[in-house]
N, CA, C and O atoms as a Maestro MAE file, in Angstrom:
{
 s_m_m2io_version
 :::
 2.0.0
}

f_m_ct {
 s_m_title
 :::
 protein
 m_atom[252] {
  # First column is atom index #
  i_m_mmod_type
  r_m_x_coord
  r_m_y_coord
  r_m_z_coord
  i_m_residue_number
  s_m_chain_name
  s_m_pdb_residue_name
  s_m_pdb_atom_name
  i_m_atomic_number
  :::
  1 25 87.244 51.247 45.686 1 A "UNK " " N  " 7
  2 3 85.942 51.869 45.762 1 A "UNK " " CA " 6
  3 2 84.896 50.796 45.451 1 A "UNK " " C  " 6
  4 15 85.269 49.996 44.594 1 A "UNK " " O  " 8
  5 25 83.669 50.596 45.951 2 A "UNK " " N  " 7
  6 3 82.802 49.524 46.152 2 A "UNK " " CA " 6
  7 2 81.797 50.368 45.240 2 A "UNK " " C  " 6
  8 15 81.950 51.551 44.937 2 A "UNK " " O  " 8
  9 25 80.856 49.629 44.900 3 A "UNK " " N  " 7
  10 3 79.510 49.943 44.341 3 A "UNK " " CA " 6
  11 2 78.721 51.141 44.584 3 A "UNK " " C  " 6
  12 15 78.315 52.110 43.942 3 A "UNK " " O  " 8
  13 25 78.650 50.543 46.138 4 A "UNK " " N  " 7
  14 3 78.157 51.438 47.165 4 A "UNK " " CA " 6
  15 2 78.781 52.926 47.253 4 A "UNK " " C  " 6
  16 15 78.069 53.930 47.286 4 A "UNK " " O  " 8
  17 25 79.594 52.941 47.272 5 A "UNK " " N  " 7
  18 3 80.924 54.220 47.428 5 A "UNK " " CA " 6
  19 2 80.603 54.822 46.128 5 A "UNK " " C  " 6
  20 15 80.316 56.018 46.078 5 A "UNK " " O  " 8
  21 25 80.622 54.273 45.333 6 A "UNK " " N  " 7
  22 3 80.605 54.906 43.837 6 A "UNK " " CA " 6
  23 2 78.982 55.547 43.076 6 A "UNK " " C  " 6
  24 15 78.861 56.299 42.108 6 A "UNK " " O  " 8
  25 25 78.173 55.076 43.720 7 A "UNK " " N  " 7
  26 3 77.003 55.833 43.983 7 A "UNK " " CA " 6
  27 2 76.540 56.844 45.006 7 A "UNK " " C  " 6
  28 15 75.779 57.804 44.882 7 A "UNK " " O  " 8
  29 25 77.110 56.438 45.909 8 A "UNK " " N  " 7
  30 3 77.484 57.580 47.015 8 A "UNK " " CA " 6
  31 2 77.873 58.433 46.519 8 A "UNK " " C  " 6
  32 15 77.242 59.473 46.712 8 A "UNK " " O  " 8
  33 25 79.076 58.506 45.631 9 A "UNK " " N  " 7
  34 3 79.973 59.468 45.110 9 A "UNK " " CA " 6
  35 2 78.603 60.251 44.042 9 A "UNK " " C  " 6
  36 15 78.024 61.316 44.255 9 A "UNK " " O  " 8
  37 25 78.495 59.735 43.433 10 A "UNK " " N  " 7
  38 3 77.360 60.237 42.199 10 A "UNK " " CA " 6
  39 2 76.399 61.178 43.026 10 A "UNK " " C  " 6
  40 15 76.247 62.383 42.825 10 A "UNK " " O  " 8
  41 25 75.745 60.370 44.046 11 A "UNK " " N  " 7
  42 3 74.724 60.741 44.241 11 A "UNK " " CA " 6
  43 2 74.630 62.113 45.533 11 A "UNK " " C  " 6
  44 15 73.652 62.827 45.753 11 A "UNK " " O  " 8
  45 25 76.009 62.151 46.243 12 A "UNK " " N  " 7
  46 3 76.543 62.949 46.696 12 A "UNK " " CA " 6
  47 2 76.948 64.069 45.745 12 A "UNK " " C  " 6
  48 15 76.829 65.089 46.424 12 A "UNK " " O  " 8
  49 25 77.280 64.341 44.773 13 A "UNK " " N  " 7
  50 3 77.783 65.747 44.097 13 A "UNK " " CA " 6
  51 2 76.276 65.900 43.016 13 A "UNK " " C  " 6
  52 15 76.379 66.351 41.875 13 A "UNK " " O  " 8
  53 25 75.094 65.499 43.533 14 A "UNK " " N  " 7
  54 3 74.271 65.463 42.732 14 A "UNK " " CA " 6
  55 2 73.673 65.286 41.290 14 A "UNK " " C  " 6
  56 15 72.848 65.983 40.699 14 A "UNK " " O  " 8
  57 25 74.324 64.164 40.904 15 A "UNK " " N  " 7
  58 3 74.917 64.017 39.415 15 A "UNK " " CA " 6
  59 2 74.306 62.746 38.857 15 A "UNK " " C  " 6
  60 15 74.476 61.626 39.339 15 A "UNK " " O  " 8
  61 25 73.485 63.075 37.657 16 A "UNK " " N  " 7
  62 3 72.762 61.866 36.847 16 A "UNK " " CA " 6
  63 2 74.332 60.545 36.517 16 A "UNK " " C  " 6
  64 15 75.556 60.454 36.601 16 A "UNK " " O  " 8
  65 25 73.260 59.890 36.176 17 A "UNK " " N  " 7
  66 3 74.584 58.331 35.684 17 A "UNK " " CA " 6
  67 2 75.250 59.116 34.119 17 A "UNK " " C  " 6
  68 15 76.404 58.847 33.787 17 A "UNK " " O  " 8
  69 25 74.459 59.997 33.329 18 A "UNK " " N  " 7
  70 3 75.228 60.628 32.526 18 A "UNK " " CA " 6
  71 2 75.690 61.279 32.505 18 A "UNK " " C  " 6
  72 15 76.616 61.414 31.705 18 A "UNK " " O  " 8
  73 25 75.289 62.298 33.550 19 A "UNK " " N  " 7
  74 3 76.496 63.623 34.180 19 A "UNK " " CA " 6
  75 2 77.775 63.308 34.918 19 A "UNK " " C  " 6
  76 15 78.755 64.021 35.137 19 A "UNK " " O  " 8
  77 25 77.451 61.757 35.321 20 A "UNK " " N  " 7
  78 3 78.673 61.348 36.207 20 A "UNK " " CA " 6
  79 2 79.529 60.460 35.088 20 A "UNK " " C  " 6
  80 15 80.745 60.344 35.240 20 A "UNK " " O  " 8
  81 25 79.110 60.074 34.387 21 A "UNK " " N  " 7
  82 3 79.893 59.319 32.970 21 A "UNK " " CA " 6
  83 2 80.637 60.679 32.195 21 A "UNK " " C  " 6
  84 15 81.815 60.660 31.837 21 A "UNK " " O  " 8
  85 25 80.035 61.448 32.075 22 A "UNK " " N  " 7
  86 3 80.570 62.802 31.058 22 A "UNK " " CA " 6
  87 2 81.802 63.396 31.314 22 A "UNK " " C  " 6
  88 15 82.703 63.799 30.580 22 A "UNK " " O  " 8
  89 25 81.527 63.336 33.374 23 A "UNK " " N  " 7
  90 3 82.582 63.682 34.237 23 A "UNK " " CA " 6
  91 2 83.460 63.249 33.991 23 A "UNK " " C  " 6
  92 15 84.331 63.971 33.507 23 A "UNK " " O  " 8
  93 25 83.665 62.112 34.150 24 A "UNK " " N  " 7
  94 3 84.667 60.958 34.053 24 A "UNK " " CA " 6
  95 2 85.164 60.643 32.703 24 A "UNK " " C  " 6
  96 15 86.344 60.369 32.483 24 A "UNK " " O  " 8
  97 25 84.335 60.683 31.889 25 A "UNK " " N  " 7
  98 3 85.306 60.409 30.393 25 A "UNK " " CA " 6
  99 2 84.824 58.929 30.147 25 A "UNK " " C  " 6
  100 15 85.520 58.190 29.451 25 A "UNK " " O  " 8
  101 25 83.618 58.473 30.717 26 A "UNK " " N  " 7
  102 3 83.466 56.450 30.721 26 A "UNK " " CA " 6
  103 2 81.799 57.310 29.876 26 A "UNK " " C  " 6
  104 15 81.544 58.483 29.605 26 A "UNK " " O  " 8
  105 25 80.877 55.798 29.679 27 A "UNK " " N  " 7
  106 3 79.814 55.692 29.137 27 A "UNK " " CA " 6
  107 2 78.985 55.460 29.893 27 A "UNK " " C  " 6
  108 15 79.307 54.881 30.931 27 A "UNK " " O  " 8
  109 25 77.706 55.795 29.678 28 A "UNK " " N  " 7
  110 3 76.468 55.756 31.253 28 A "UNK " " CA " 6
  111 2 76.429 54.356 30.842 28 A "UNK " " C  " 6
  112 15 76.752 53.809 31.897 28 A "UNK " " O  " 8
  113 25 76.243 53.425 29.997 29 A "UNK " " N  " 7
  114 3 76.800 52.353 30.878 29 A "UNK " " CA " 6
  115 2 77.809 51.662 31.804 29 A "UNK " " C  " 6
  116 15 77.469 50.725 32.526 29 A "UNK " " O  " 8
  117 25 78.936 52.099 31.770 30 A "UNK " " N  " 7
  118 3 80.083 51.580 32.558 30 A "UNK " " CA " 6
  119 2 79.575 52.268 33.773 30 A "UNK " " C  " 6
  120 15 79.601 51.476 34.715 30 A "UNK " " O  " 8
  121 25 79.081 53.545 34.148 31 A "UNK " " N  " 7
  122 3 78.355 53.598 35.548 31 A "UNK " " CA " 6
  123 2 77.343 52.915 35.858 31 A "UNK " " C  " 6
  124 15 77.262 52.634 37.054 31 A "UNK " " O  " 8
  125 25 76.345 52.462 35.032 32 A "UNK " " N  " 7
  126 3 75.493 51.999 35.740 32 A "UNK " " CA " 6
  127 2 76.135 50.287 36.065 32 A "UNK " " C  " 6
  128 15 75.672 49.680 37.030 32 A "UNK " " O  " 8
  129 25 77.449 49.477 34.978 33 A "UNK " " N  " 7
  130 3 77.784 48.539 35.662 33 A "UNK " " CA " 6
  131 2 78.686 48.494 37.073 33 A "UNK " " C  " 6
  132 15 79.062 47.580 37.808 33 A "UNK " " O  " 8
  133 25 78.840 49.953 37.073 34 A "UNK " " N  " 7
  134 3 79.790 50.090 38.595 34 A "UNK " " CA " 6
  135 2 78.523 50.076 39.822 34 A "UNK " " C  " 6
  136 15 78.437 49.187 40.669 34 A "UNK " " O  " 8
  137 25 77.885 50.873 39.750 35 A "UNK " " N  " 7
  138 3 77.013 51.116 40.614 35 A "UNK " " CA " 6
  139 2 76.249 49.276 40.700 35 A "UNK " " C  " 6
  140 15 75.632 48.872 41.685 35 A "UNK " " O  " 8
  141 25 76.421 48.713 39.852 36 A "UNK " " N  " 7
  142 3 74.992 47.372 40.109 36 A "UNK " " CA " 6
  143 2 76.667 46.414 40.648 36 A "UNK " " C  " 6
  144 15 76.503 45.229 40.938 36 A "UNK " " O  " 8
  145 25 77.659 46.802 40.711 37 A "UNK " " N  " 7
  146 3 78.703 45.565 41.097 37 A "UNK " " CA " 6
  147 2 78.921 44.946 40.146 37 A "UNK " " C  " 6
  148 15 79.954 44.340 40.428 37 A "UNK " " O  " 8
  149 25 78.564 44.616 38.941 38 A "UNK " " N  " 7
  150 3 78.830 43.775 38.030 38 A "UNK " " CA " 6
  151 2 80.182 43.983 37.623 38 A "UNK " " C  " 6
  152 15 80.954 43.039 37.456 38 A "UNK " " O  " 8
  153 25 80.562 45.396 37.425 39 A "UNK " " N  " 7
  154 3 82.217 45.760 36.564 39 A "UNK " " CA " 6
  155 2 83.111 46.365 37.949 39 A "UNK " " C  " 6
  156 15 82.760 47.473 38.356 39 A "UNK " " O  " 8
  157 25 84.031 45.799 38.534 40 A "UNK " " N  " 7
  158 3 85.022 46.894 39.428 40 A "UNK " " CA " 6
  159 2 85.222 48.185 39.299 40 A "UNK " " C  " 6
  160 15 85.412 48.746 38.220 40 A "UNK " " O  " 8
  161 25 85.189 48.765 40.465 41 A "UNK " " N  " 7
  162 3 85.511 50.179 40.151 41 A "UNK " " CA " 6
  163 2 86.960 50.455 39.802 41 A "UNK " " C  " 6
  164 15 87.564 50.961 40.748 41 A "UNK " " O  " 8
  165 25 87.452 50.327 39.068 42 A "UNK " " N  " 7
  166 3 89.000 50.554 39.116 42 A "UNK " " CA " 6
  167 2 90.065 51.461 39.366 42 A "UNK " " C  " 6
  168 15 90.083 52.269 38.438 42 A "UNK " " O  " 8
  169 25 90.797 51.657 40.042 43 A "UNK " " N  " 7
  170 3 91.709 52.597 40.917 43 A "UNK " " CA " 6
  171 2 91.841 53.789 40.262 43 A "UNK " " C  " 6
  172 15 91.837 54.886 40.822 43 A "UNK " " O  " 8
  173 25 91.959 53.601 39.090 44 A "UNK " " N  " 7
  174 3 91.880 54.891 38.101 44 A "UNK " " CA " 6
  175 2 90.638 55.727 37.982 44 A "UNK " " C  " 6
  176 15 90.607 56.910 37.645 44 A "UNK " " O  " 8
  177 25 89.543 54.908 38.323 45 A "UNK " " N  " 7
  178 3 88.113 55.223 38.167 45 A "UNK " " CA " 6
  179 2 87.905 56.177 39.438 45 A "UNK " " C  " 6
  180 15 87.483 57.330 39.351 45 A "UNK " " O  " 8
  181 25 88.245 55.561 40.582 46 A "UNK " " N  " 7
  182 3 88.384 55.838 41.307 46 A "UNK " " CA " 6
  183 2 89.550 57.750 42.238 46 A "UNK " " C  " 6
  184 15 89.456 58.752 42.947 46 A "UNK " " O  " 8
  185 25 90.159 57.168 41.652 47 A "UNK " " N  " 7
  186 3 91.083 58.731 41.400 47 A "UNK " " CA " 6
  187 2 90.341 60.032 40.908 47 A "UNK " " C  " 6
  188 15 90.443 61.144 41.426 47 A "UNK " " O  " 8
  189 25 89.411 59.620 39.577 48 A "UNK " " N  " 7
  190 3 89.446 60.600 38.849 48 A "UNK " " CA " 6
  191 2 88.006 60.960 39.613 48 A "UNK " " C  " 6
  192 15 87.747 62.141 39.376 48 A "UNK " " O  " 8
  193 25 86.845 60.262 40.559 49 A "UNK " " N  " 7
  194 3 85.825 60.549 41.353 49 A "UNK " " CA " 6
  195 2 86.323 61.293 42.707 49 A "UNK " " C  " 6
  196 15 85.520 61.969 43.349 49 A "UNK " " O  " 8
  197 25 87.723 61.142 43.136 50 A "UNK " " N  " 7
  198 3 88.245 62.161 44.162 50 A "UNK " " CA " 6
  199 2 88.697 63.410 43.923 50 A "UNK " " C  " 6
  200 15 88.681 64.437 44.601 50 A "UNK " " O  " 8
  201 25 89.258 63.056 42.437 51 A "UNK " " N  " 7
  202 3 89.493 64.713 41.897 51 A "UNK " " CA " 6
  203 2 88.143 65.536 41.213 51 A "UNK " " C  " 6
  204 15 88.175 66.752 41.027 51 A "UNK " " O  " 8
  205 25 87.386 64.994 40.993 52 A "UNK " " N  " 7
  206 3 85.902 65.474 40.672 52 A "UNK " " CA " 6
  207 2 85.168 66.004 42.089 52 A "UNK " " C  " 6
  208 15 84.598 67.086 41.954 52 A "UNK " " O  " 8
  209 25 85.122 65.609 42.970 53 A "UNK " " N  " 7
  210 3 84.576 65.925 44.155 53 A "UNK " " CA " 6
  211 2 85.586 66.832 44.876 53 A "UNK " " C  " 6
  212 15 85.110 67.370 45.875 53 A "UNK " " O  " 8
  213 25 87.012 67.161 44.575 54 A "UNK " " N  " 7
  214 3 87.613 67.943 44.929 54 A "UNK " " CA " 6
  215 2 87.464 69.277 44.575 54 A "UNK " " C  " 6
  216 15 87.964 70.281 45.080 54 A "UNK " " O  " 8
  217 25 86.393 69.094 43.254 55 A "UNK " " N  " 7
  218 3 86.947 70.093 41.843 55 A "UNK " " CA " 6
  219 2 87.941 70.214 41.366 55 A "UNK " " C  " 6
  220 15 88.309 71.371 41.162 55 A "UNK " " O  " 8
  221 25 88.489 69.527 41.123 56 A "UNK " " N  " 7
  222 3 89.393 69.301 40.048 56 A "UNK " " CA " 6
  223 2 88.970 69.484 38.713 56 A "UNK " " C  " 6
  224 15 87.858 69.027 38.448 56 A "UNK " " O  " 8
  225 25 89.669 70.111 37.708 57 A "UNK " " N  " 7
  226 3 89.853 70.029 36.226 57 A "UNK " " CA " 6
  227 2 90.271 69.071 35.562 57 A "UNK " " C  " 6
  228 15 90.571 68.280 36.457 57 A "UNK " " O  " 8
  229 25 90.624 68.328 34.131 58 A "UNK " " N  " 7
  230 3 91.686 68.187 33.935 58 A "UNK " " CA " 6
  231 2 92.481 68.968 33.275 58 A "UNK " " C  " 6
  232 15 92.063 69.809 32.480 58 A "UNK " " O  " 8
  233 25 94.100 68.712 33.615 59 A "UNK " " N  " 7
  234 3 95.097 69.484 33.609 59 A "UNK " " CA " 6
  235 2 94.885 70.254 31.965 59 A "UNK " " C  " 6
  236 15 94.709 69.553 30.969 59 A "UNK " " O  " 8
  237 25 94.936 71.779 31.902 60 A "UNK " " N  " 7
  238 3 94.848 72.588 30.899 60 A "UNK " " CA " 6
  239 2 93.447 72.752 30.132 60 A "UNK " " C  " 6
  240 15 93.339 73.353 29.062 60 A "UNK " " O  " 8
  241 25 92.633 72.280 30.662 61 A "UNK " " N  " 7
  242 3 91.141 72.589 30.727 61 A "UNK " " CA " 6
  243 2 90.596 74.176 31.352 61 A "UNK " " C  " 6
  244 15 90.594 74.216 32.583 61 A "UNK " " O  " 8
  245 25 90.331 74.930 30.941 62 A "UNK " " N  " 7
  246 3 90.091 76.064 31.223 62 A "UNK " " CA " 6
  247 2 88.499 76.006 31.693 62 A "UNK " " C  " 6
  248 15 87.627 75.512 30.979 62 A "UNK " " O  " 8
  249 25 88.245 76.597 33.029 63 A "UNK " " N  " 7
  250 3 87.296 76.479 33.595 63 A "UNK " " CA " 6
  251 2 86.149 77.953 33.248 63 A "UNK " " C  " 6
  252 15 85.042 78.013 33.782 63 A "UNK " " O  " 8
  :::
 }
 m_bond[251] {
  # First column is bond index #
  i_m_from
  i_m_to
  i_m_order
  :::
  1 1 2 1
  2 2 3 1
  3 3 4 2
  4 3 5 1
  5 5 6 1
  6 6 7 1
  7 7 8 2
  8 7 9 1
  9 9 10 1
  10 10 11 1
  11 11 12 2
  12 11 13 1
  13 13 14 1
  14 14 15 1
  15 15 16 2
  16 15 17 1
  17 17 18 1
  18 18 19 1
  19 19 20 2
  20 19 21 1
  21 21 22 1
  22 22 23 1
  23 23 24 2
  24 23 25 1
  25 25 26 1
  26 26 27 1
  27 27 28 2
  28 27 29 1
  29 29 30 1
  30 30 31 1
  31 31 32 2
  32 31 33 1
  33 33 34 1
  34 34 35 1
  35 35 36 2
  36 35 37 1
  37 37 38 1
  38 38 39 1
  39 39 40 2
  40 39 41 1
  41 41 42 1
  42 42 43 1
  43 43 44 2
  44 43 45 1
  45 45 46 1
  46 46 47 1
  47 47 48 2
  48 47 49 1
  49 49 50 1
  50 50 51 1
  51 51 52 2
  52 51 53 1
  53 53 54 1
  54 54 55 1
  55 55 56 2
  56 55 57 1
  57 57 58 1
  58 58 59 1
  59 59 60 2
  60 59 61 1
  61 61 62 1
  62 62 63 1
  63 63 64 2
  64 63 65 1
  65 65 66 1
  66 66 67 1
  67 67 68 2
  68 67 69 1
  69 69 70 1
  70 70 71 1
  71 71 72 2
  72 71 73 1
  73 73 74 1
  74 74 75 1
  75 75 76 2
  76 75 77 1
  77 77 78 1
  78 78 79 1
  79 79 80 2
  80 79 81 1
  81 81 82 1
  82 82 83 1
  83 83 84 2
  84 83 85 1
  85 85 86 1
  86 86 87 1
  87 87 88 2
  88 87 89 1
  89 89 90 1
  90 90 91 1
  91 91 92 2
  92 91 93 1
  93 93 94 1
  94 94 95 1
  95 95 96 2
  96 95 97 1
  97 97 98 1
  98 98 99 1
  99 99 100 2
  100 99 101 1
  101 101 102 1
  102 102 103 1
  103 103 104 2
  104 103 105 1
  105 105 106 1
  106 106 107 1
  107 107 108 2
  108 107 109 1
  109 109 110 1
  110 110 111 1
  111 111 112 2
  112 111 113 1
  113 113 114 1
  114 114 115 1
  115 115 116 2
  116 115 117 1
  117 117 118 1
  118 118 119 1
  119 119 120 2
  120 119 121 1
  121 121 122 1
  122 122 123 1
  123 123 124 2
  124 123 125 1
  125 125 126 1
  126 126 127 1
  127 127 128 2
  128 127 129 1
  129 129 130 1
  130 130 131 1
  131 131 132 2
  132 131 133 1
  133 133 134 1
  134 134 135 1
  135 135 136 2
  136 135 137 1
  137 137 138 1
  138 138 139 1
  139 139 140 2
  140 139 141 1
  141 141 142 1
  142 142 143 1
  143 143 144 2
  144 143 145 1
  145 145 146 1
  146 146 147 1
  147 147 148 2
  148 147 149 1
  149 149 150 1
  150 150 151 1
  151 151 152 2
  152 151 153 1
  153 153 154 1
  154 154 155 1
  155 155 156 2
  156 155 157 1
  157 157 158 1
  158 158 159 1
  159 159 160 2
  160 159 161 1
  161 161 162 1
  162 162 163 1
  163 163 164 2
  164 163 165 1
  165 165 166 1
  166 166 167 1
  167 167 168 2
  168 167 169 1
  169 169 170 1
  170 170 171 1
  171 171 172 2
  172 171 173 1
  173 173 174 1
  174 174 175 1
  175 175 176 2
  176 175 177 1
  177 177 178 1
  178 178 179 1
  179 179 180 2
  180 179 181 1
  181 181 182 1
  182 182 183 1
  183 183 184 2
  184 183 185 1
  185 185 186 1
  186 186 187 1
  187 187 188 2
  188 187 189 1
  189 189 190 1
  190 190 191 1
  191 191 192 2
  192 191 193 1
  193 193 194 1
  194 194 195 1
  195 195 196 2
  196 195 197 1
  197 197 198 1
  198 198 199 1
  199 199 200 2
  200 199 201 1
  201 201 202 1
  202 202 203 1
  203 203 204 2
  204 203 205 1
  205 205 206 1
  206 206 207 1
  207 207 208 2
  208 207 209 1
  209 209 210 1
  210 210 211 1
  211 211 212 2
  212 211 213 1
  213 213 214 1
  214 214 215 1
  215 215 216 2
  216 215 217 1
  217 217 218 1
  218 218 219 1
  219 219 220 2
  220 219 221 1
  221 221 222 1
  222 222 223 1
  223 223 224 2
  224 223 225 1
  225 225 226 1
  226 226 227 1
  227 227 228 2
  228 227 229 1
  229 229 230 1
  230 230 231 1
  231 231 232 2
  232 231 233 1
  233 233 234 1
  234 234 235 1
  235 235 236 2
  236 235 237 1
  237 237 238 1
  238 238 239 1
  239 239 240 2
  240 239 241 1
  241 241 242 1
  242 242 243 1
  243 243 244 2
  244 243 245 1
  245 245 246 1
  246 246 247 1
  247 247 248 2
  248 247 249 1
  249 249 250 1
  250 250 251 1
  251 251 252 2
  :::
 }
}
């Protein structure tokens, strides 16, 4: 996942850099270093932005 992709992603499910950090379980900084290219998006990072846009939970999280 590229920079680009990963703001896409954010900015596609309509989601602040802290709503999309909260999502994910990272810190609104580690999004905003994904989004500027500075930090890789990492495959794991990445996973858990396909199961978020899927709606996905995580497992035993009651919705």
């Amino acid at each position: 996942m590229t920079a680009d992709e990963f703001k896409t992603w954010r900015k596609g499910l309509d989601l602040t850099q802290q709503e999309a950090a909260d999502a994910i379980g990272i810190t609104k900084r580690s999004v905003q270093l994904y989004e500027a290219g500075t930090q890789p998006v990492s495959r794991t990072i990445a996973l858990a932005c396909a199961a978020i846009a899927a709606g996905l939970k995580p497992l035993g999280e009651v919705e």
